[in-house]
C-alpha positions in Angstrom: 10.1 17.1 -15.3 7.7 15.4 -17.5 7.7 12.5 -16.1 6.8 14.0 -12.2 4.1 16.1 -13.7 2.4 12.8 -15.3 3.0 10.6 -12.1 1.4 13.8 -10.1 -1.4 13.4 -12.7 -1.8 9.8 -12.2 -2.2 10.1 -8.2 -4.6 13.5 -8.8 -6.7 10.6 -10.5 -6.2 8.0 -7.7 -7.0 10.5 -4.9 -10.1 11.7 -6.8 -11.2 7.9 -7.0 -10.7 7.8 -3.8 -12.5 10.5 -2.9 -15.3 9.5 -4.8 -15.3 5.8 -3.4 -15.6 7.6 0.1 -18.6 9.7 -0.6 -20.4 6.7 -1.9 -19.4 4.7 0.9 -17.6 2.0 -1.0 -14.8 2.5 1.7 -14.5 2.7 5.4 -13.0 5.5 6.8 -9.7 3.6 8.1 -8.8 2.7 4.6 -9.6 6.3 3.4 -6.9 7.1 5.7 -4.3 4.5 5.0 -5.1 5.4 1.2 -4.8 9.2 1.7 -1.4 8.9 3.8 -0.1 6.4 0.8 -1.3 8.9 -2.0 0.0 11.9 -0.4 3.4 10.1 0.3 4.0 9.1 -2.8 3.5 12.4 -4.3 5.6 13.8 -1.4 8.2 11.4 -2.6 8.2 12.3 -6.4 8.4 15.8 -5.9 11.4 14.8 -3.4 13.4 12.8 -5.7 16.5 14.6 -6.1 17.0 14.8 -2.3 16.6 11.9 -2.5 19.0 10.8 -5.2 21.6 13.0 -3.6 20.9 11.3 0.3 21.8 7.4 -1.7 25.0 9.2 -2.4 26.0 9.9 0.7 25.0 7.2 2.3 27.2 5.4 -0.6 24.3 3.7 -2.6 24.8 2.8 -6.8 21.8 3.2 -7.6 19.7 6.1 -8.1 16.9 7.7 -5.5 13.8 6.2 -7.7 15.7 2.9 -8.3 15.6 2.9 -4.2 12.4 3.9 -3.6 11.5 0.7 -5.9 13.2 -1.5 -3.6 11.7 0.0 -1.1 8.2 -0.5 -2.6 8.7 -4.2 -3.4 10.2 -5.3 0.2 6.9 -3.4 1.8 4.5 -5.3 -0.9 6.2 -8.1 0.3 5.6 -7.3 3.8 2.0 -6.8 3.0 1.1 -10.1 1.2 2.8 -11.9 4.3 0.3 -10.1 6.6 -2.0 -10.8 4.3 -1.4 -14.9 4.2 -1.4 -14.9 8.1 -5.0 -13.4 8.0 -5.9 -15.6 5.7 -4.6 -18.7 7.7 -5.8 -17.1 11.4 -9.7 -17.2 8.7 -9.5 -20.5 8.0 -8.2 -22.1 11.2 -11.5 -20.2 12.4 -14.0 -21.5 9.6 -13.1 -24.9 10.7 -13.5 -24.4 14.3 -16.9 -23.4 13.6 -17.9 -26.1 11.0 -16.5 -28.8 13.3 -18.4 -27.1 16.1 -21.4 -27.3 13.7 -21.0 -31.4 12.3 -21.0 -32.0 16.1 -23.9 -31.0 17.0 -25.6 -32.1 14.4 -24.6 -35.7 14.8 
């Protein structure tokens, strides 16, 4: 019990950074959003961890429901810095468009 009511301290913190960020415009309101749906989840999901422990047992899983929810977490990290590298690689086919657009007229 200890343990949720410190990890539902810990996201009381983020979500008050968060709100904080917003009010002084350090955020757009898209990522408030996505960050206040992620917050909110993740509380949802601590608070929900013993139906959740007991649905990995039906469904015939080891492992416990936070050991799951890990898992989970990684493979959708993963997911994210993939996204992330094809931005990355869509920006930089685009920056040299432009500065071979740019040397060309120039010469």
């Amino acid at each position: 019990m200890l343990q949720k009511i410190l990890a539902l301290f810990v996201i009381a913190l983020f979500l008050g950074r968060l709100f904080w960020q917003k009010q002084k415009k350090q955020i757009g309101v898209n990522e408030f959003i996505f960050w206040l749906v992620f917050w909110f989840g993740a509380g949802f999901l601590i608070l929900a961890l013993k139906q959740i422990d007991q649905l990995a047992l039906r469904l015939g899983f080891s492992s416990s429901g936070i050991e799951i929810l890990l898992y989970l977490g990684i493979v959708i990290l993963f997911y994210f810095i993939f996204r992330l590298r094809l931005k990355i690689e869509k920006i930089e086919k685009d920056i040299t468009k432009i500065v071979r657009k740019i040397a060309l007229k120039e010469k």
